[in-house]
C-alpha positions in Angstrom: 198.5 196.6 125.2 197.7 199.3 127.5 195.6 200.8 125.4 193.6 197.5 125.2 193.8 196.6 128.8 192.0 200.0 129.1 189.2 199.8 127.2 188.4 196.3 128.3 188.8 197.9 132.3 186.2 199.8 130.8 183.6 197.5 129.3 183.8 195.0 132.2 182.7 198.5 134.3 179.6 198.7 131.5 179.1 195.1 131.2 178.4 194.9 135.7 176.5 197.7 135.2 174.1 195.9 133.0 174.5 192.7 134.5 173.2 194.6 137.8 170.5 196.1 136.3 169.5 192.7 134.4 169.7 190.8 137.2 167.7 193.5 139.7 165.2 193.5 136.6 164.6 189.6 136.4 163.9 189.7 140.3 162.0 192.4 139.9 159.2 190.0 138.7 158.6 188.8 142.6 158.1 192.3 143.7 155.6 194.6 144.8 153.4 196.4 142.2 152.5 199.9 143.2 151.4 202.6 141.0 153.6 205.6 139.9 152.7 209.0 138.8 155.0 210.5 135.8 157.2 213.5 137.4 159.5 214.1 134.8 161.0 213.2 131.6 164.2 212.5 129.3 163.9 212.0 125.0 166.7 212.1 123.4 166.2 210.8 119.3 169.1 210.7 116.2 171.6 208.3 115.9 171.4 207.0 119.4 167.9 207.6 121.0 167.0 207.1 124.7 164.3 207.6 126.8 163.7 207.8 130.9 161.0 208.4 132.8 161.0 210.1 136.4 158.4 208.6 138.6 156.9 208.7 142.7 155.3 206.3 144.2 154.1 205.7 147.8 154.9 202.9 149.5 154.0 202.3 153.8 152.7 205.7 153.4 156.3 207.3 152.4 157.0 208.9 148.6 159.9 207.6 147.1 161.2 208.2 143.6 162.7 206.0 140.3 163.6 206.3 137.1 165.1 203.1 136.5 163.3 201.7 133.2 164.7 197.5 133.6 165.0 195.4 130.7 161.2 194.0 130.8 159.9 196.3 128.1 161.3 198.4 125.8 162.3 201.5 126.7 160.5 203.6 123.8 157.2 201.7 124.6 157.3 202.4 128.4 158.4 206.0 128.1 155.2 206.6 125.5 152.6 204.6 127.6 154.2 207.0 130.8 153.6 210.1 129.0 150.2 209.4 127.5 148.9 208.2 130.8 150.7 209.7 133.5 151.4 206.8 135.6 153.3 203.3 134.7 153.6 200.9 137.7 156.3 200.3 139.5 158.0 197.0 141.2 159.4 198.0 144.4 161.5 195.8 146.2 160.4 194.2 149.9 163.3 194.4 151.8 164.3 197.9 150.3 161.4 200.3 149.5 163.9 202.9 148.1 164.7 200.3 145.6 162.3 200.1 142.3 162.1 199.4 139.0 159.3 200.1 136.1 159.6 197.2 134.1 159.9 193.4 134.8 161.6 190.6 133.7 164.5 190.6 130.8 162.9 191.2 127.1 164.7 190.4 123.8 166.2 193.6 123.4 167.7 193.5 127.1 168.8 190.0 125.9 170.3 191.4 122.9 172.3 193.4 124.9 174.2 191.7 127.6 174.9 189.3 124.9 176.4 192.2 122.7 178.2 193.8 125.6 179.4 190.3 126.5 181.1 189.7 123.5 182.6 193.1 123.4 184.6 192.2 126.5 185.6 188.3 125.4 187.0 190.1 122.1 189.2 192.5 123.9 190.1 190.3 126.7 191.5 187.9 123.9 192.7 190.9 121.9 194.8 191.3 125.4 195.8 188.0 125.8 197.3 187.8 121.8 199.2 191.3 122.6 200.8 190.0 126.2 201.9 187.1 124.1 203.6 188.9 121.3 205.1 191.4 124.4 206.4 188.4 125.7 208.3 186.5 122.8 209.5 190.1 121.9 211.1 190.5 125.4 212.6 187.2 125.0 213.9 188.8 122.0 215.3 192.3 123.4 216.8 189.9 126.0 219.1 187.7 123.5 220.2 190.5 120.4 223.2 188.7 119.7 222.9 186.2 117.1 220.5 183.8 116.6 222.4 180.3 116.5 224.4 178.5 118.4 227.5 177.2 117.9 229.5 173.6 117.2 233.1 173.2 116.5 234.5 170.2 114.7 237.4 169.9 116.0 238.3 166.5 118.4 237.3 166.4 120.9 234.0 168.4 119.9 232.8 171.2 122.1 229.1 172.7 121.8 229.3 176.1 122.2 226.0 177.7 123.9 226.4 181.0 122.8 222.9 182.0 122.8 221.3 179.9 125.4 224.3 179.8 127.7 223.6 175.5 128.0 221.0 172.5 126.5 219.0 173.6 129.5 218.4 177.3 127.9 217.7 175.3 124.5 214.8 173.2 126.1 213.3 176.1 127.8 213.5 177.7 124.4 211.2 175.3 123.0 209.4 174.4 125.8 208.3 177.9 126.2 207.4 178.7 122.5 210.0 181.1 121.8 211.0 179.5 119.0 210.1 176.2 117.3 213.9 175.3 116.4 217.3 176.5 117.9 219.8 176.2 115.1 223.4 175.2 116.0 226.0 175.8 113.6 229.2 174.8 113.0 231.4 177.5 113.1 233.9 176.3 109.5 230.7 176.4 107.9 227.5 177.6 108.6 225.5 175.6 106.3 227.0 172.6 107.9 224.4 172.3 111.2 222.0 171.0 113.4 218.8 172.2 114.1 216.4 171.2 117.7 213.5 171.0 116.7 210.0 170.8 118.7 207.9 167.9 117.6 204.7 166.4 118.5 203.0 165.7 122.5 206.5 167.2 123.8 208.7 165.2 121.7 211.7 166.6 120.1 213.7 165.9 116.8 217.1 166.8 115.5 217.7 167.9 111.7 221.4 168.0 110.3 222.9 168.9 107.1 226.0 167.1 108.0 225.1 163.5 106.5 227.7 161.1 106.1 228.7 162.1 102.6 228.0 166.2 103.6 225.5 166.5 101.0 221.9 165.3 102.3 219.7 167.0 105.1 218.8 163.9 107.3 216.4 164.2 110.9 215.6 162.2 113.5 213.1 160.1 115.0 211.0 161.7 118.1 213.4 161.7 120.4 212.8 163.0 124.8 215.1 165.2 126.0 217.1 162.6 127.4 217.5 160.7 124.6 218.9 164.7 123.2 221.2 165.2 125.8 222.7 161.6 125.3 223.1 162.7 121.4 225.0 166.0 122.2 226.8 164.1 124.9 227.8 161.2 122.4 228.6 164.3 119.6 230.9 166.1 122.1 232.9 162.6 123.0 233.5 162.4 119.8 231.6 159.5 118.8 231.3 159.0 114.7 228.9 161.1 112.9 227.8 157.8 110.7 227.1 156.2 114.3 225.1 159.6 115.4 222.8 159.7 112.8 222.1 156.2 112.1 218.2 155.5 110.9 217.9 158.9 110.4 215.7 159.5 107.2 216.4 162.2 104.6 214.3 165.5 104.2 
């Protein structure tokens, strides 16, 4: 995650930087054209070639200096039409004379990319996103490393035992937040005898039990809301009959 967080830091710095230039270039095409003699020179060809040109120009009688190509034509092309001829024109800015550029507008290539760079930094931004997620549910995680279920006893009057989520509060928030789609609670005599709160559908919830009237069938619920949950656990811990509780309740 840090990792991640760090490269994207870094491509959001590239991705301003070309933004800047982009949008400096695409203005460009009000500004001043002035003529600019060639001073010096930068090729560099292989795998990744580039190419910069070093030019003056005189603007209310003062020399100021540029090499900053913009995005209206490709960079090869300029740099070869600088060096044959000497002089390229340059687009100085009104307000700032210091500030020019050698090329107007946004081409293809420039185009090409900002869009490139720009998808760079969506994919690691949601590359970021997914990992703070998965830190977050396995915090959740390191938090509770006891056991996974909670617990009922059968005895009368019944008693829900919380040991996980401490309360039906910490069960909700359990769902609610994602952390797990179901929060199994067991019955302590037998394990395979349970129920299960499930997350349903447009915040809904549904219960699942393997404790059917005859102990043999797994049976769930309708959509229920989490009051109509709480009144179920409240009805299971007074005791009321399990026949009663799960009543409509359709088999798996």
């Amino acid at each position: 995650m840090v990792v991640t967080g760090g490269l994207l830091a870094f491509v959001g710095w590239l991705l301003l930087g070309e933004i800047e230039e982009a949008w400096r270039s695409f203005q460009a095409r009000e500004w001043n054209e002035v003529p600019a003699t060639v001073t010096g020179y930068h090729e560099k060809t292989g795998r990744f070639d580039s190419y910069a040109l070093w030019c003056e120009y005189v603007y209310g009688n003062k020399v100021y200096e540029t090499c900053s190509m913009g995005y209206g034509e490709d960079d090869k092309a300029l740099y070869e039409r600088g060096m044959k001829d000497g002089e390229v024109t340059a687009y100085v800015n009104p307000d700032d004379p210091e500030d020019a550029i050698l090329s107007a507008g946004i081409n293809q290539d420039g185009w090409i990319d900002l869009a490139f760079w720009t998808a760079v930094f969506a994919s690691l931004g949601w590359a970021l996103v997914r990992e703070m997620r998965i830190f977050r549910r396995r915090f959740y995680d390191a938090e509770y490393k006891q056991q996974t279920a909670l617990y009922l006893e059968g005895e009368e009057p019944r008693m829900c035992l919380w040991s996980r989520w401490e309360s039906l509060d910490g069960v909700f928030l359990c769902l609610t937040e994602k952390i797990r789609k179901y929060v199994r609670i067991e019955e302590g005599s037998d394990p395979l005898n349970g129920v299960a709160v499930c997350s349903g559908k447009n915040g809904a919830f549904f219960l699942v039990t393997e404790k059917d009237i005859d102990h043999e069938d797994v049976v769930y619920s309708p959509d229920m809301t989490r009051e109509d949950v709480e009144r179920w656990f409240s009805d299971y811990e007074g005791g009321a009959p399990l026949v009663q509780l799960i009543e409509g309740w359709k088999k798996v």
